[in-house]
C-alpha positions as CSV (number, residue, x, y, z in Angstrom):
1,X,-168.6,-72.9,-112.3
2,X,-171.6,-71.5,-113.4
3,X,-173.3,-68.3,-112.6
4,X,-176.7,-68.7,-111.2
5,X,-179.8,-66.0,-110.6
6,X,-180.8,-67.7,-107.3
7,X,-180.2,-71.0,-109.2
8,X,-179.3,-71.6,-112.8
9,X,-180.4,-69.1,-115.4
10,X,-179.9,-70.7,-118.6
11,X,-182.5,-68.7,-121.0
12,X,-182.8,-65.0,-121.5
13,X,-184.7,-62.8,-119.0
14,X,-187.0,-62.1,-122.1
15,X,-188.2,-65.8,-122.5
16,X,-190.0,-65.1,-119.5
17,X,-193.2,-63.1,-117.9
18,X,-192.9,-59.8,-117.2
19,X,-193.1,-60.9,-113.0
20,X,-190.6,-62.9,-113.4
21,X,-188.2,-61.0,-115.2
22,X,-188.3,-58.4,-112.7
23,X,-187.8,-61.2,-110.0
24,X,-184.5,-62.4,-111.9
25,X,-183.7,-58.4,-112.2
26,X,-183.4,-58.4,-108.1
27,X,-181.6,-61.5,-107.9
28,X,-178.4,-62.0,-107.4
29,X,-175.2,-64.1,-108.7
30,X,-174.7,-67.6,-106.8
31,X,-171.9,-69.6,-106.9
32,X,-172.6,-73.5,-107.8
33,X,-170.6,-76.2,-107.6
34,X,-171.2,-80.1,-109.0
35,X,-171.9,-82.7,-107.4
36,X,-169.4,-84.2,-105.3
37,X,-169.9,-87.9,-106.2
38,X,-171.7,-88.1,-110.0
39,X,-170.4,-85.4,-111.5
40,X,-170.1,-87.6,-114.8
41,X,-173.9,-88.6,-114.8
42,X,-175.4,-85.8,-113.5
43,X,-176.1,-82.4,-114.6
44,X,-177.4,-81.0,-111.7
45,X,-175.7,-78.2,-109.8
46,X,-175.4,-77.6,-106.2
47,X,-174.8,-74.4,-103.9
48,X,-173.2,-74.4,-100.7
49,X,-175.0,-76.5,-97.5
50,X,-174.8,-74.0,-95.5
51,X,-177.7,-71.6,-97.6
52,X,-181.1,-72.7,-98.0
53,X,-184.3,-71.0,-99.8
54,X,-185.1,-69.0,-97.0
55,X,-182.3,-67.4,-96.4
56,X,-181.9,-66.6,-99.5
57,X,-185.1,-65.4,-99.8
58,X,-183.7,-62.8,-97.2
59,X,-181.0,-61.6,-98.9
60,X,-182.9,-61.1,-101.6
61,X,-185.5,-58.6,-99.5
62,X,-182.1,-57.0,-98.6
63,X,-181.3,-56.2,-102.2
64,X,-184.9,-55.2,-103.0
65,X,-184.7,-52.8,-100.5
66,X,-180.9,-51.2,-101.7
67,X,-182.6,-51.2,-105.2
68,X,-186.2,-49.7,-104.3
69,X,-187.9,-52.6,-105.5
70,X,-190.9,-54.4,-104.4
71,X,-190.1,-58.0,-103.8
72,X,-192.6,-61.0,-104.5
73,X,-193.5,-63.1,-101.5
74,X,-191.3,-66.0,-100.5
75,X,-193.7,-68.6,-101.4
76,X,-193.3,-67.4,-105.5
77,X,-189.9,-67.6,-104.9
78,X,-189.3,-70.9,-103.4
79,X,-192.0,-72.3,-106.1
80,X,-190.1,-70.7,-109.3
81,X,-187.0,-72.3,-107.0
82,X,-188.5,-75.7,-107.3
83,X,-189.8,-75.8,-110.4
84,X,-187.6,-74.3,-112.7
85,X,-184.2,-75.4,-112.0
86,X,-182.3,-78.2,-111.4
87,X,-180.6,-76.8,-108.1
88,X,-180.2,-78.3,-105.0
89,X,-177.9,-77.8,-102.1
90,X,-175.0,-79.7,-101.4
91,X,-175.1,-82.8,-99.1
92,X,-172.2,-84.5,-97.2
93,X,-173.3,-88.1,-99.1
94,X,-175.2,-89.3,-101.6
95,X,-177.2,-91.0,-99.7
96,X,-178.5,-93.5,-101.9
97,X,-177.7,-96.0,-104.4
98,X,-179.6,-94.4,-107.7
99,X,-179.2,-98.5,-109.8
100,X,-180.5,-99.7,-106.5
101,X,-183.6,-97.5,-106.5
102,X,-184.2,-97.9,-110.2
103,X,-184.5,-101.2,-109.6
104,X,-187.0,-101.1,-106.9
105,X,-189.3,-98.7,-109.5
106,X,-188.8,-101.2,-112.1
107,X,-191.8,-103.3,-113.3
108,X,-191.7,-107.1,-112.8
109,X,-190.8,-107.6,-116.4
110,X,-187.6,-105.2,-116.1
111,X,-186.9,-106.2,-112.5
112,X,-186.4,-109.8,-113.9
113,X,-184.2,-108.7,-117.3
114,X,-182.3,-106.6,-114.9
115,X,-181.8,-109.4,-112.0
116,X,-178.6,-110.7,-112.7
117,X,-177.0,-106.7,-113.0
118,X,-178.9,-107.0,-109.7
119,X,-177.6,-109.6,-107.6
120,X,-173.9,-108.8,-108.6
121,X,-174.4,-105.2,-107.9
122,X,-175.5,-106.7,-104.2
123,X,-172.8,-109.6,-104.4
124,X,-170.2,-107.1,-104.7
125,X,-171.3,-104.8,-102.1
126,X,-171.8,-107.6,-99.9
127,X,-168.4,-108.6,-100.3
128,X,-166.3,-105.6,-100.2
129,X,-168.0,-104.6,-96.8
130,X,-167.0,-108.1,-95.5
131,X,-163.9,-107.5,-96.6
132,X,-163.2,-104.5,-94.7
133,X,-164.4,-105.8,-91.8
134,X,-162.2,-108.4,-92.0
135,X,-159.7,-106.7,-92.6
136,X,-160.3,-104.2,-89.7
137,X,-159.9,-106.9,-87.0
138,X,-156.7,-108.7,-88.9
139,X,-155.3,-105.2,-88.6
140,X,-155.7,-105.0,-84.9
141,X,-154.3,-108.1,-84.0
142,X,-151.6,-108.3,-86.9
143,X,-148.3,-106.4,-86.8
144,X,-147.4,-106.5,-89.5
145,X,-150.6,-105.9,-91.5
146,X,-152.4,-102.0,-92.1
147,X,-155.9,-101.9,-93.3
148,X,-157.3,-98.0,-94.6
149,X,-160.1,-96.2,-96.7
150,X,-159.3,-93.2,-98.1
151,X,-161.3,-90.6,-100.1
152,X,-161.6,-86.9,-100.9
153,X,-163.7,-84.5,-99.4
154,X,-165.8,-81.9,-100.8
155,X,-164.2,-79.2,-102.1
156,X,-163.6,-76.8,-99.2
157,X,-163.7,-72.9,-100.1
158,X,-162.2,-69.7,-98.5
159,X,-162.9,-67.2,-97.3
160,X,-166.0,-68.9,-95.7
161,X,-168.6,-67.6,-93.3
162,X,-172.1,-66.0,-93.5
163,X,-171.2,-63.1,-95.5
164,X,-173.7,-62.2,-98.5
165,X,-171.1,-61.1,-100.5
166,X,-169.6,-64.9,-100.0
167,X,-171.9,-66.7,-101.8
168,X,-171.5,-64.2,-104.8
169,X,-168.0,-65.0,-105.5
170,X,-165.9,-67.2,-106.8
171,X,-163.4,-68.5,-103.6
172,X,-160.1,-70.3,-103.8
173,X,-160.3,-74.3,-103.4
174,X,-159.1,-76.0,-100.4
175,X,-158.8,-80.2,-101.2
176,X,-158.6,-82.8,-98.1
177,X,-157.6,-86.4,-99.4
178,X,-158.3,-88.3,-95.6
179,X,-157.1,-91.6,-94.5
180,X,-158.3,-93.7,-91.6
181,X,-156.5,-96.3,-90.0
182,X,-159.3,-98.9,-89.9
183,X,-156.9,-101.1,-87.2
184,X,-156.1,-98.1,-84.6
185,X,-159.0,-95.8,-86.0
186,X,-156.0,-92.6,-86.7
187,X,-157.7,-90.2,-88.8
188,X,-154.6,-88.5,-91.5
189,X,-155.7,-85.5,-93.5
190,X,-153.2,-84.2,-96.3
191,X,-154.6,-81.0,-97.4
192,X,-153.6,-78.3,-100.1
193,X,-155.2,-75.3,-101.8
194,X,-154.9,-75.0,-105.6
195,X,-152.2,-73.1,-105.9
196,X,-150.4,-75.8,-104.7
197,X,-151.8,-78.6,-107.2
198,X,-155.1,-80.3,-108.3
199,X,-156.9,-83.0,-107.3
200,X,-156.2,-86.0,-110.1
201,X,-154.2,-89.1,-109.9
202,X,-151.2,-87.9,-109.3
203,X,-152.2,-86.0,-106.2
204,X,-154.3,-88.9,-105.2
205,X,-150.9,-91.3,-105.6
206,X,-148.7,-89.0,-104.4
207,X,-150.5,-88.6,-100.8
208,X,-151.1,-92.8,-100.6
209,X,-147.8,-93.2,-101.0
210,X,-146.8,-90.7,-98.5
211,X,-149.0,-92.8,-96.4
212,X,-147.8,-96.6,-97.3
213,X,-144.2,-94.9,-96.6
214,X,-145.4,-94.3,-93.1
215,X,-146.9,-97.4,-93.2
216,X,-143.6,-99.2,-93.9
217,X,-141.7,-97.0,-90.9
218,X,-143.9,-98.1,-88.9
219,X,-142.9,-102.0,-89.4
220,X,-146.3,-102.6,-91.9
221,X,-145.3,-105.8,-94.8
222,X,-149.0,-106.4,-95.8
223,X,-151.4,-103.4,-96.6
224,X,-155.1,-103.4,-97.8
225,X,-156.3,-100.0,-98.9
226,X,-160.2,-99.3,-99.8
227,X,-161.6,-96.3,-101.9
228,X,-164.2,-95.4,-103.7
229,X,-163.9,-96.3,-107.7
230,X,-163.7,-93.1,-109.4
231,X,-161.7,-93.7,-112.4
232,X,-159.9,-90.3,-112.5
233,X,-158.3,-90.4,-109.4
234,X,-158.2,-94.2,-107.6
235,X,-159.0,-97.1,-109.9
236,X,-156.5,-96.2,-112.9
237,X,-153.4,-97.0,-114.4
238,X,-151.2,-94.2,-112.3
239,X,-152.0,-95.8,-109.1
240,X,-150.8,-98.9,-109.9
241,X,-147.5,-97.8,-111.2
242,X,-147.3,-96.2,-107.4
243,X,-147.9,-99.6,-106.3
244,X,-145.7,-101.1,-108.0
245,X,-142.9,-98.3,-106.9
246,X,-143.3,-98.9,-103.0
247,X,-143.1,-102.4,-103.2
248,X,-139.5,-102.0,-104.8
249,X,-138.6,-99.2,-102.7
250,X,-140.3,-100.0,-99.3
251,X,-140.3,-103.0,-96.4
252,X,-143.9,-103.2,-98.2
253,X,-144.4,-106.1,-99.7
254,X,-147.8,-106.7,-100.6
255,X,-150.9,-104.1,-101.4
256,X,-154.2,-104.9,-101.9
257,X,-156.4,-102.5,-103.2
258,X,-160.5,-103.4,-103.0
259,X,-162.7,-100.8,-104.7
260,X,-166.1,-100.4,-103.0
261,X,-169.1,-100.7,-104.6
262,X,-170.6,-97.9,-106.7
263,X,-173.6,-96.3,-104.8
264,X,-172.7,-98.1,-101.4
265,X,-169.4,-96.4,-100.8
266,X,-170.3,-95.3,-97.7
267,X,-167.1,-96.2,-95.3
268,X,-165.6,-95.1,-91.5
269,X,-163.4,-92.7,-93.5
270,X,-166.7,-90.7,-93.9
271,X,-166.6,-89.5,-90.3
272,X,-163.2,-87.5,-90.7
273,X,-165.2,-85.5,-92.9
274,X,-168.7,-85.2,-91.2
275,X,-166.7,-84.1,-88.1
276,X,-165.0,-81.6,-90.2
277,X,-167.9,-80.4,-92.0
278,X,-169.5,-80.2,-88.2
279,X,-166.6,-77.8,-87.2
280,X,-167.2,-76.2,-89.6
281,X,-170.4,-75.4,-89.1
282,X,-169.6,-73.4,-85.9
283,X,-167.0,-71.5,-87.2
284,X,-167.6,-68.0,-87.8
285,X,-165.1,-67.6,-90.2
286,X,-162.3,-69.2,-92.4
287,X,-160.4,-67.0,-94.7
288,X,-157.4,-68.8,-95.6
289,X,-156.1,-72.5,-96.5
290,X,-154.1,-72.2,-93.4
291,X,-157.2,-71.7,-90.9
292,X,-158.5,-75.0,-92.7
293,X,-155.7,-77.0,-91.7
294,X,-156.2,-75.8,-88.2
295,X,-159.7,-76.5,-88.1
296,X,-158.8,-79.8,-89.3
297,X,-156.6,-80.9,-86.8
298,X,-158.6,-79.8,-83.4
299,X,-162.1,-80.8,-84.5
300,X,-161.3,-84.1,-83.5
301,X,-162.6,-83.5,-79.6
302,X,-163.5,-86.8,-77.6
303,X,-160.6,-89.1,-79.6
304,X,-157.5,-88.5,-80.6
305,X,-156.9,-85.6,-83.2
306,X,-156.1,-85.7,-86.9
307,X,-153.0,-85.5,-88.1
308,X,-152.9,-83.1,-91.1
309,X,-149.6,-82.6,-93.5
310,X,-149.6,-79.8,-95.4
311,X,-148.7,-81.0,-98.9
312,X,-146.3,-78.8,-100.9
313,X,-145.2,-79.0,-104.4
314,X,-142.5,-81.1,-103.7
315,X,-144.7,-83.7,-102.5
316,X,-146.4,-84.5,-105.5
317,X,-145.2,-86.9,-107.9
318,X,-145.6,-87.4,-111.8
319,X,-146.6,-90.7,-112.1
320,X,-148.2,-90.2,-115.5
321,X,-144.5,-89.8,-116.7
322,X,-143.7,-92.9,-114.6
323,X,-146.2,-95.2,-116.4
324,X,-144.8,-94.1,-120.3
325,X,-141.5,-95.9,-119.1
326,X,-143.8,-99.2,-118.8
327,X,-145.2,-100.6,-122.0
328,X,-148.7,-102.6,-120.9
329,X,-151.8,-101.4,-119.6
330,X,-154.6,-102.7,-121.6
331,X,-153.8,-106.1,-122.6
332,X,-153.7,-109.5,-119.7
333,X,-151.2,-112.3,-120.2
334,X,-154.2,-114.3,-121.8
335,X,-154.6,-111.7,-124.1
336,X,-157.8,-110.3,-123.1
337,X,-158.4,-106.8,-122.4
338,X,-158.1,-105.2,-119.4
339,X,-161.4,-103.4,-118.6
340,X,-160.0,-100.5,-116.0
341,X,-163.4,-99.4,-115.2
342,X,-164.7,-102.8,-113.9
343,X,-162.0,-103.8,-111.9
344,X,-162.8,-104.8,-108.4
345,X,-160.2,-105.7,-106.3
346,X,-156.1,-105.4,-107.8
347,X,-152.7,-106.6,-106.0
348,X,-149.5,-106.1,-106.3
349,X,-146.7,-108.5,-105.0
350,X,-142.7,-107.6,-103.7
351,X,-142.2,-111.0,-105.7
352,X,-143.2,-109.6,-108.7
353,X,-143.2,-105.8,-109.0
354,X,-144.8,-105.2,-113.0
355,X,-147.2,-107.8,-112.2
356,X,-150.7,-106.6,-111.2
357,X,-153.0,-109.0,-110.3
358,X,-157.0,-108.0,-110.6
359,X,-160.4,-109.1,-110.4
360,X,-163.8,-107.9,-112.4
361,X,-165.7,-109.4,-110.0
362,X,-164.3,-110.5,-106.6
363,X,-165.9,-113.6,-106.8
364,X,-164.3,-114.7,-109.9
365,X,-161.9,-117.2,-108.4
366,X,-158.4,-117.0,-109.5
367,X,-156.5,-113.0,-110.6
368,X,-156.0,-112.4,-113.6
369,X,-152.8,-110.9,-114.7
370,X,-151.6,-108.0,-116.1
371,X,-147.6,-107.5,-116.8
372,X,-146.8,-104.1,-117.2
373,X,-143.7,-104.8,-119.9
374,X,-145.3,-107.6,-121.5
375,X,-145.1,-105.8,-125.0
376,X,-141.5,-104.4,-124.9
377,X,-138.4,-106.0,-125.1
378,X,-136.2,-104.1,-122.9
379,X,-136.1,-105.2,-119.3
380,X,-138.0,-103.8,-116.5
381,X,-136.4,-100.9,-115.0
382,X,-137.1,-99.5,-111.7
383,X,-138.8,-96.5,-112.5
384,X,-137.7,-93.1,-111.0
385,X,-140.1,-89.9,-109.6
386,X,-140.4,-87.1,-111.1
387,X,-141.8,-83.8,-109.7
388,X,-145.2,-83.2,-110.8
389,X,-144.9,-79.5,-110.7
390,X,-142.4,-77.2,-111.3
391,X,-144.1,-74.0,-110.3
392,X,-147.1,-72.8,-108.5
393,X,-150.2,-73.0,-110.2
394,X,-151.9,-69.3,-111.0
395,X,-155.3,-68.5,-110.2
396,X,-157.5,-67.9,-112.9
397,X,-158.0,-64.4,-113.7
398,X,-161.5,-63.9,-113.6
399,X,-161.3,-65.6,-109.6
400,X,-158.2,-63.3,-108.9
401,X,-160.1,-60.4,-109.4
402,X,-163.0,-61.6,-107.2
403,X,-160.6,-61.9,-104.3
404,X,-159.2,-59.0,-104.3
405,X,-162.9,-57.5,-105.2
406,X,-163.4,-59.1,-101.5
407,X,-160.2,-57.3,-99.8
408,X,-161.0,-54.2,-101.1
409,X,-164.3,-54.1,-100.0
410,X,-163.2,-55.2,-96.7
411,X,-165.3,-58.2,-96.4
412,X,-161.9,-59.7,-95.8
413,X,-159.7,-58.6,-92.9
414,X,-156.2,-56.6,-94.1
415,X,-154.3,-59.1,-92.0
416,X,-155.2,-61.7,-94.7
417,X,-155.1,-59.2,-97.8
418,X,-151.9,-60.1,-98.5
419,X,-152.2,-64.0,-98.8
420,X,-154.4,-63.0,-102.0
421,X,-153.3,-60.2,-103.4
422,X,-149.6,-62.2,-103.4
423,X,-151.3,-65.5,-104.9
424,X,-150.0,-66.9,-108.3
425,X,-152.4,-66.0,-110.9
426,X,-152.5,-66.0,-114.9
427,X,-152.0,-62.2,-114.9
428,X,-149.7,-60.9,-112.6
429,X,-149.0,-58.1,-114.8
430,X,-152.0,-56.6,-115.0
431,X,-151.9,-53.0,-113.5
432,X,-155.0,-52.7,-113.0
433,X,-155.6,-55.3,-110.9
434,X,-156.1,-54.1,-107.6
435,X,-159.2,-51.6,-109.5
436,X,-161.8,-54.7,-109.4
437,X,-165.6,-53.7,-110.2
438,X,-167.9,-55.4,-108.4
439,X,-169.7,-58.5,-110.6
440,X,-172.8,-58.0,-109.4
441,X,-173.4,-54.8,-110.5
């Protein structure tokens, strides 16, 4: 996470005029996150939705004054804002599809090279949306049958509120991986901090299958599951092992997993977090993970609320560990390769557990097939869980300190001090840790 003077400051004070450096000289140090949804194929970095230029054009008249400077006028600084950094503020989707626009601003001769990327691009979106609605009514009518998207929300930070000092810090992490029913429209959230653990595949896995459990309690055989198709946490290699675990262990016979399209991933699972975000928005303040889950489960206000499981260590799963007791992730049983970052659709059968089943394109006709063991002579084994953590996970240092900089300057309440000063963190034997300097001095 980069520091930023009102955005990103990545050359020296001295590479610029004299005006401006004593503009950067009254600024002060934002917090930045990256984007939500390309963080792979874009550099750009975002601050938090709730700011905006003028605001922060305020704050910074506020530390002008404390400093007895003169501050420029807020049309200098929201032009240096625009034009020398790649900032932006965060936004609750990316909105639209960035091959689908290239393609509209492509000449005629590169609109016709590009065609057939084109119309399979459109194929597949068309498809995986009829899908899914397809899938939604079956589920309403069929007892035996679930139908859910699920994806992870923003990041979500505490302490949070409209504190100066807020946006100066780095805050702990709050993750929300939300699943909605698309047959009886139940929203579920299963939320943690980072403390607790991260947000890769495991995680992912470990709060699908939580949910496919569920599922099978419930009296559910069939299930068809759609995400997004980020490679690190949903279309990969760990989250097929899962698969393949529930339907040994589970009434679950059958999972079909569809991967929407890039750039048109938009799905009904979206409005568990907009209505979040909007509760959000008119809540003074949220200082700990805790207040987050309760925020979670009553902004829900006209339907029925969310149900929100708190996970805990014990809840997530090593699934990584699982998949070295297979042998087989790269190769099909024609002996082509398996290319994990173009599958579309995959399925995995009771019938045949260390089978997967999966399309490149979900046109393409028949599955192709991928047995998990085909390279090792031992027999198939069915795999056991292992804890994915055995201990909390510490904060980083440098974040530790800007906590407790927070507590002590009594930005946070005392009733909350502490939660932080008692969180895990890479140096808990630091004595001098509760004598924080302020880092923007």
């Amino acid at each position: 996470m980069l520091h930023i003077l009102i955005s990103v400051v990545v050359k020296g004070i001295s590479d610029y005029p004299p005006r401006l450096q004593t503009w950067f000289e009254n600024t002060m140090s934002f917090q930045t996150l990256p984007s939500h949804y390309c963080r792979k194929t874009s550099s750009r970095q975002y601050l938090p939705s709730e700011l905006n230029v003028r605001k922060m054009y305020r704050m910074y008249v506020e530390l002008c004054k404390e400093r007895r400077k003169k501050a420029v006028k807020e049309s200098f600084y929201r032009h240096i804002f625009v034009s020398e950094f790649n900032i932006s503020f965060q936004t609750p989707k990316k909105d639209k599809c960035n091959f689908c626009v290239a393609y509209l601003n492509y000449s005629k001769q590169e609109q016709e090279a590009k065609r057939p990327d084109y119309e399979s691009h459109t194929r597949n979106k068309e498809q995986a949306r009829q899908m899914k609605t397809v899938d939604k009514e079956k589920a309403k009518t069929d007892s035996q049958f679930a139908a859910a998207c699920f994806d992870l929300q923003q990041v979500l930070q505490c302490p949070f509120g409209d504190v100066n000092l807020f946006y100066y810090k780095r805050k702990l992490s709050v993750y929300n991986l939300s699943i909605y029913g698309l047959g009886d429209g139940r929203g579920l959230c299963y939320m943690w901090d980072e403390t607790t653990a991260a947000r890769g595949s495991c995680e992912i896995s470990s709060c699908v299958m939580d949910y496919l459990k569920k599922c099978s309690e419930e009296g559910k055989e069939r299930m068809s599951l759609y995400s997004d198709n980020c490679g690190g946490q949903n279309r990969n290699r760990y989250v097929v092992v899962m698969y393949s675990y529930i339907v040994q262990s589970t009434a679950i016979s059958n999972i079909t997993h569809t991967f929407l399209e890039k750039g048109h991933t938009q799905n009904e699972n979206d409005s568990i977090h907009a209505v979040i975000e909007n509760e959000k928005k008119h809540t003074e303040f949220v200082y700990t993970p805790a207040q987050y889950y309760a925020l979670a489960r009553c902004a829900q206000k006209s339907k029925q609320q969310y149900t929100v499981k708190e996970m805990e260590r014990e809840d997530c799963f090593n699934f990584k560990a699982m998949a070295k007791q297979m042998k087989n992730f790269s190769v099909d049983e024609d002996g082509e390769s398996v290319r994990w970052g173009k599958i579309r659709q995959l399925v995995l059968d009771k019938s045949h557990p260390y089978a997967v089943k999966f399309k490149h394109e979900l046109d393409a006709g028949a599955f192709r097939i991928l047995n998990m063991f085909r390279k090792s002579r031992k027999k198939p084994i069915t795999p056991t869980l292992e804890l994915l953590y055995s201990e909390p996970l510490p904060v980083k240092k440098s974040k530790y300190k800007y906590l407790l900089a927070l507590c002590n300057e009594h930005l946070i309440p005392s009733a909350y001090h502490s939660f932080f000063r008692d969180l895990p963190n890479e140096d808990r034997n630091d004595s001098d840790e509760n004598e924080v300097e302020d880092d923007n001095e």
